[in-house]
N, C-alpha and C positions, 0 to 999 in steps of 0.2 A: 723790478721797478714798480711802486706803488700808482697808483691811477692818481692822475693830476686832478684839481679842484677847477672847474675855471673862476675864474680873478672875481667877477660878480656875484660869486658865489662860499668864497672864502669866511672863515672866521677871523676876527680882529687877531687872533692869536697865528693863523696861517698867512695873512696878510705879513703880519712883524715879523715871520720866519721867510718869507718869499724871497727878501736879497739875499738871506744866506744861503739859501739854496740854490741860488744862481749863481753865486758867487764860487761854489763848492763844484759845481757842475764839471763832471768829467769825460764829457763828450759821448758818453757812450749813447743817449738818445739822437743823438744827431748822426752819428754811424751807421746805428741802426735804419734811420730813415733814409740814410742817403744807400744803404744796404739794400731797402725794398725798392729802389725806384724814384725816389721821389726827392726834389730838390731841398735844399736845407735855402734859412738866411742870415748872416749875420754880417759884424764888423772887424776887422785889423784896424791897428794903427795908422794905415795908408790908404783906408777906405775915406772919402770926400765929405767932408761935413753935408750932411742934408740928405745923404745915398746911403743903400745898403746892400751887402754883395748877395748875389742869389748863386748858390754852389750847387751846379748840377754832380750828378754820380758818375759821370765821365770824367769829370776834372774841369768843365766849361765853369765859367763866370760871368755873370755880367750883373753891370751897376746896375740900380732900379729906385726908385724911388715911390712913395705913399703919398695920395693925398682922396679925397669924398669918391672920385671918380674909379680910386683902384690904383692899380700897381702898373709905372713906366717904365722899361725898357731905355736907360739914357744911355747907354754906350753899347755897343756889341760886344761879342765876349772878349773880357782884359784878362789881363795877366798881374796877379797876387798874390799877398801869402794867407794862407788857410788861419780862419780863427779854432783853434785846438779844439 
């Protein structure tokens, strides 16, 4: 895996290629980090408009949400289906 860019840091050209590369996304970074210990975030189809799941390397969940102050904790851990 080549070293990521960060976003504010991109060329117009890396910027234009960035949904496809998220789009193409085969899960293996996110394995990996859920591999070393560490929580991943993302969404399924059944996650709540406005929330996003936090998938710990146990198999735990919970909803969370963003906003100036940091990251909420709005439900204890649910039960869902994994974004690939």
């Amino acid at each position: 895996m080549q070293p990521l860019t960060p976003l504010d840091e991109m060329t117009p050209a890396e910027l234009e290629a960035f949904p496809a590369t998220l789009a193409h996304d085969d899960g293996a970074a996110a394995r990996g980090h859920l591999a070393r210990g560490n929580p991943i975030y993302c969404t399924t189809e059944s996650t709540p408009a406005g929330l996003v799941e936090k998938l710990f390397p146990d198999g735990r969940r919970q909803l969370v949400r963003f906003d100036l102050a940091g990251e909420h904790v709005m439900d204890g851990d649910v039960q869902s289906e994994a974004a690939g």
